[in-house]
C-alpha positions in Angstrom: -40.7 73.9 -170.0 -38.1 71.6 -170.4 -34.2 72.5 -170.1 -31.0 71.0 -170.7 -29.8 69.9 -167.0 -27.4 72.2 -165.5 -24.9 71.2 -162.8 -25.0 74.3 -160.5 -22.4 74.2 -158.5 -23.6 77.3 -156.5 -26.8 79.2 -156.5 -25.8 81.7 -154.2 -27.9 84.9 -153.2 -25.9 88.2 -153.0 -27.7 91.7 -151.9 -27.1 95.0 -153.7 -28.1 98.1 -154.0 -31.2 96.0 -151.8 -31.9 93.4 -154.4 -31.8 90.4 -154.3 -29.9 88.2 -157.2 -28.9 84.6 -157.4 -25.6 83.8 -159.1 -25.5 81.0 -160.7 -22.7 78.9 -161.5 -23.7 75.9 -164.0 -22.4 73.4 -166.1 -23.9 71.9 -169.3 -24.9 68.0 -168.6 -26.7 67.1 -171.7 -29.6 65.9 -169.4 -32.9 67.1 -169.9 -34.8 68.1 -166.9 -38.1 69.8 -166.2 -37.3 72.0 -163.3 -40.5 72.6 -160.2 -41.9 75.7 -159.7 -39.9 76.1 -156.9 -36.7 74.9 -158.6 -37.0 77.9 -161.0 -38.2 80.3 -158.0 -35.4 79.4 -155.5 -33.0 77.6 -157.4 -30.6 76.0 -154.9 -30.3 79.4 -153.0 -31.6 77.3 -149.9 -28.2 75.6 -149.0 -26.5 79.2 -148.7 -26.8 81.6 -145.4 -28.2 84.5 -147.3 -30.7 81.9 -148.9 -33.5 82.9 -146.2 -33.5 86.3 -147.4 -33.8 85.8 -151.1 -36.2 83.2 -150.9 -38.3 86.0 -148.3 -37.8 88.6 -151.9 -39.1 85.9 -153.6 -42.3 84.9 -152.1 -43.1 89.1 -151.6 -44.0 88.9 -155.0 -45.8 85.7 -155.3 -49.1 87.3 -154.7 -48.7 89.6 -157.9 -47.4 86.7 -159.6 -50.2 84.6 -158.8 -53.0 86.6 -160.1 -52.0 85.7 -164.1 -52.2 81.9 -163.2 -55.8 80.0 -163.7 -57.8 78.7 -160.6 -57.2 75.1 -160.5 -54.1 74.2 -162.0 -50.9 72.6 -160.2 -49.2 75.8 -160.6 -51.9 77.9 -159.0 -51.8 75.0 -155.7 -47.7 75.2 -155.4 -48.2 79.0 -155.7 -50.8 79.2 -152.8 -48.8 76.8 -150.7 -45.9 78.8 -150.7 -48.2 82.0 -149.7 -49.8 80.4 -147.0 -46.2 79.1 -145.9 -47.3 75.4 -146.2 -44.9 75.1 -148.5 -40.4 74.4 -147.6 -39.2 77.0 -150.0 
């Protein structure tokens, strides 16, 4: 996938009603950009406090995700690096 490049001035991770959402603040840039797996998984959640916890909600459901993507490919090895926790996320 390839997206116009956003300018996200804040991906922060708020809790409610015990889930887990990532609000997103973005500007259009006109630049294209193919995002990482772990761009579009964690956005830039990471810089935030609560940023441990949704990334945690995230990678709970990695497993599940994993099983519809084929042995082999570079998806399938980001995806079992982050399971394994060899992987920053």
């Amino acid at each position: 996938m390839v997206f116009p490049s956003l300018c996200q001035g804040a991906d922060r991770p708020v809790q409610a009603a015990g889930r887990w959402y990532a609000v997103m603040a973005a500007e259009y840039t006109g630049e294209v950009k193919t995002p990482t797996f772990q761009e579009c998984l964690f956005g830039l959640t990471g810089q935030w406090p609560e940023g441990e916890g949704y990334a945690a909600w995230q990678k709970a459901k990695l497993p599940r995700l994993r099983l519809g993507v084929p042995d082999g490919t570079e998806l399938a090895k980001e995806m079992d690096e982050l399971i394994k926790g060899e992987s920053k996320g």
